[in-house]
C-alpha positions in Angstrom: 218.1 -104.3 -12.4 216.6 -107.7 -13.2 220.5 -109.0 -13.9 221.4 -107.4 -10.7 218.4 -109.6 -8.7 219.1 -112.7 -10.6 223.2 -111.9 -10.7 223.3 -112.6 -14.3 225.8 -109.6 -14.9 228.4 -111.6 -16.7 226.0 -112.5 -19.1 224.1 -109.0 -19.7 227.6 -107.9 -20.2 228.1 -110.4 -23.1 225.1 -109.7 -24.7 226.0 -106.3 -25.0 229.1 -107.3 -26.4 227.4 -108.8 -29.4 225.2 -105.6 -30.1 227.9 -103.7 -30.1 229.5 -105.8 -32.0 226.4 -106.3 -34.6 225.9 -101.8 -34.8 229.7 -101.3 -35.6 229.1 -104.1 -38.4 226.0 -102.7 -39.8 226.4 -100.5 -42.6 225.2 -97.1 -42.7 225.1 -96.6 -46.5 222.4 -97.9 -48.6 222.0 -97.4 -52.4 218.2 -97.0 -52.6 218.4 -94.3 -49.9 219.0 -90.5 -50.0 222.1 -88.7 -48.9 219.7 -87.4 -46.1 218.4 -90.7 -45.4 221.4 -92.2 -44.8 223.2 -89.3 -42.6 220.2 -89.7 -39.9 220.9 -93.8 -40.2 224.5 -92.5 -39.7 223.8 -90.7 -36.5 221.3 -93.0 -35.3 224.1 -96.0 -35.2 226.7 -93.4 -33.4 224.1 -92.7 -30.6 223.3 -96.3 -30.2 227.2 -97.2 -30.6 227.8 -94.6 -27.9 225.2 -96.3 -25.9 226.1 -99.2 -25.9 229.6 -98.8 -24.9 228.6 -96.6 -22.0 226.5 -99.6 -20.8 229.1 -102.1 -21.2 231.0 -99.7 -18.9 228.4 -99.8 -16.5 228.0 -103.7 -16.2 231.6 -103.7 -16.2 231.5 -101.7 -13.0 229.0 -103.4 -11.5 230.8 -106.8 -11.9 234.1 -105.4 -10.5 232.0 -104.2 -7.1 230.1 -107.6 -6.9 227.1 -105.6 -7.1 224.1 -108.4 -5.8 221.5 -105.4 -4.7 219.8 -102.6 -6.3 220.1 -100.7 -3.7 223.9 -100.5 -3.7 225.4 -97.2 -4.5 227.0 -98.1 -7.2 224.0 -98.7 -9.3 222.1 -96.1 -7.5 224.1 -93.2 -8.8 223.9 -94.2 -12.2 221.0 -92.4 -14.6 217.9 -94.9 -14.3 214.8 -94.8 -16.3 211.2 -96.3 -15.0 208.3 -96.6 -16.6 205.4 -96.6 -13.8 202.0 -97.9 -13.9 200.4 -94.7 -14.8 202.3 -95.0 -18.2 204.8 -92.2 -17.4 208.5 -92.5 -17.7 210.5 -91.4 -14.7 214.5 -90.9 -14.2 215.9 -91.2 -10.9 219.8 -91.1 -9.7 220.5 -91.6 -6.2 217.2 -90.5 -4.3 216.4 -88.1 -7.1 213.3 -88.3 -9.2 212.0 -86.4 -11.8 209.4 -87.0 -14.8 210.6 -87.3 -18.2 209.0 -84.5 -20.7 208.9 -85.5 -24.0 210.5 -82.8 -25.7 211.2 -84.0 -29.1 215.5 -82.7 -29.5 216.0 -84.2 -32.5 218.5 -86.9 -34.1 221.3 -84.8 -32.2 224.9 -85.6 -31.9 225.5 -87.6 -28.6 228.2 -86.4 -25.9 230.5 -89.4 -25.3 230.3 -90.3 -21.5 233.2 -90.2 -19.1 233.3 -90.6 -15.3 233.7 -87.3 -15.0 230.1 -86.7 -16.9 228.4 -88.7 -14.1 229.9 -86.7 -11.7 228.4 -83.5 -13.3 224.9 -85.4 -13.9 224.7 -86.8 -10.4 225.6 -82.7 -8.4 223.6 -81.5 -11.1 220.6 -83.7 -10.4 220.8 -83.4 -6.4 221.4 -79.8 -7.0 217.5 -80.0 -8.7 216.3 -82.1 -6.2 216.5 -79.3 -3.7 215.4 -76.8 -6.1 218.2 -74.8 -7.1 220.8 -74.5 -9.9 224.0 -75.6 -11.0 227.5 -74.2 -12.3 229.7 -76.0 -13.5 233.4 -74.5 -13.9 236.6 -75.5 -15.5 238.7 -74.1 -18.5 237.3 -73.0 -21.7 236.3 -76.0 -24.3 236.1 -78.9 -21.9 232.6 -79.5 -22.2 230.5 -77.6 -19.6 227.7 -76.5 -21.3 227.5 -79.8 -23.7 227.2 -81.8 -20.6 224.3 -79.4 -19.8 222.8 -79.6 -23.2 223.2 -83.6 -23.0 221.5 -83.9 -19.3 218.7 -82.1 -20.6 218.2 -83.9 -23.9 217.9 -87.2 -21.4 215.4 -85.3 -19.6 213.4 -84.5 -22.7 214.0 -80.9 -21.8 214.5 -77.7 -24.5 218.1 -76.4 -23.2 218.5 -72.6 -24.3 221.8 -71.1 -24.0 222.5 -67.5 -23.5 226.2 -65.9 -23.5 226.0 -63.3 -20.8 228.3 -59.8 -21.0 228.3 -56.9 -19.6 225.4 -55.9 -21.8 222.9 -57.9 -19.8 220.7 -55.5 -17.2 218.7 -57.3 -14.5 215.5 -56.4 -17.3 216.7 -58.4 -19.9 217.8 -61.3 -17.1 214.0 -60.9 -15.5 212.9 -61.3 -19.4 214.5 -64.3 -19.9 213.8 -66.1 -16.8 209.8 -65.3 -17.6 210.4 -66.3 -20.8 212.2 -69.7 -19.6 209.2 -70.3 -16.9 206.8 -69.8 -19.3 207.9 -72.5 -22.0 209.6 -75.1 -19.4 213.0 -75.1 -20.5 216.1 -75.1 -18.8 218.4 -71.9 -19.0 222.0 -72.3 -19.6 224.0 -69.1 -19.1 227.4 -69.0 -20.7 230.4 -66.8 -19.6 227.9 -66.4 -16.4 231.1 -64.4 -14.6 231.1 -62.1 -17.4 227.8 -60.0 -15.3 228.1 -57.2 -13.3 227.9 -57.6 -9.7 224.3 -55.4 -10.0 223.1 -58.0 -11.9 224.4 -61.4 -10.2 223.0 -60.0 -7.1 219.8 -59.7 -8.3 220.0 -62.9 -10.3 220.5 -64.7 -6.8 217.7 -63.0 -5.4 215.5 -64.5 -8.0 
């Protein structure tokens, strides 16, 4: 935001440049350290690597626009984080705000970000800002419920998958939804189709 007010873009995007440039040069191995040790170094550098590069492509964008406002859309409907006054951190995209929750995830692999990602955070997100759900679709393996996973490991949120079949009654979908209410996490329901009609019915009611 501050290179956007003082339209120092060009140079933001060169200074990015040379971390990325300084992270794909480091070395992940070091003698002194375990093989544990230097696996989480490992993943640290790829999440930081993957980053970075999503950054770049950000600026990137932002300089092909012009961009010379924060409040142009093309910044506004990228995933922002604030940290306000009262010490709490904040993520907004478009007019959406929610708090960040401090769920510790874990050194986990990161997704790597397309266009299409931002389009799934961004319905996702305004889906949440009027209080209901979302459902992705698409064919098998092309990354719907990692893209789920990764939005809520930005949002410092526990993500708990579930594969639903025909096994599923609405008691064991009234279970799971106390169960997710209770501990704050968000419920990701694989192969959601998969239900019987008795039980999607009721599932919308709820």
């Amino acid at each position: 935001e501050n290179a956007i007010r003082k339209h120092s873009l060009q140079q933001l995007d060169v200074e990015l440049m040379a971390k990325l440039e300084n992270y794909t040069c480091m070395d992940s191995y070091m003698e002194e350290a375990g093989i544990g040790e230097t696996t989480v170094l490992a993943l640290k550098l790829k999440a930081l690597i993957l980053d970075i590069i999503h950054n770049i492509e950000v600026v990137k964008q932002l300089n092909q626009a012009q961009i010379n406002n924060t409040s142009d859309w093309a910044w506004k409907k990228q995933l922002r984080f604030y940290m306000k006054s009262n010490n709490n951190c904040y993520i907004q995209m478009v007019d959406a705000e929610f708090q960040y929750t401090y769920e510790y995830q874990g050194n986990a692999p990161k997704l790597v970000h397309t266009p299409l990602t931002d389009k799934c955070y961004l319905t996702l997100t305004q889906a949440m800002k009027m209080g209901l759900g979302g459902n992705p679709y698409g064919p098998a393996g092309t990354g719907k419920t990692e893209s789920v996973k990764a939005l809520g490991g930005l949002f410092g949120r526990q993500v708990l998958v579930f594969n639903c079949d025909e096994g599923i009654d609405v008691k064991s979908m009234g279970r799971i939804f106390i169960g997710l209410v209770k501990c704050g996490a968000w419920g990701c329901f694989d192969e959601f189709n998969r239900l019987e009609e008795a039980v999607l019915s009721a599932v919308s009611m709820q």
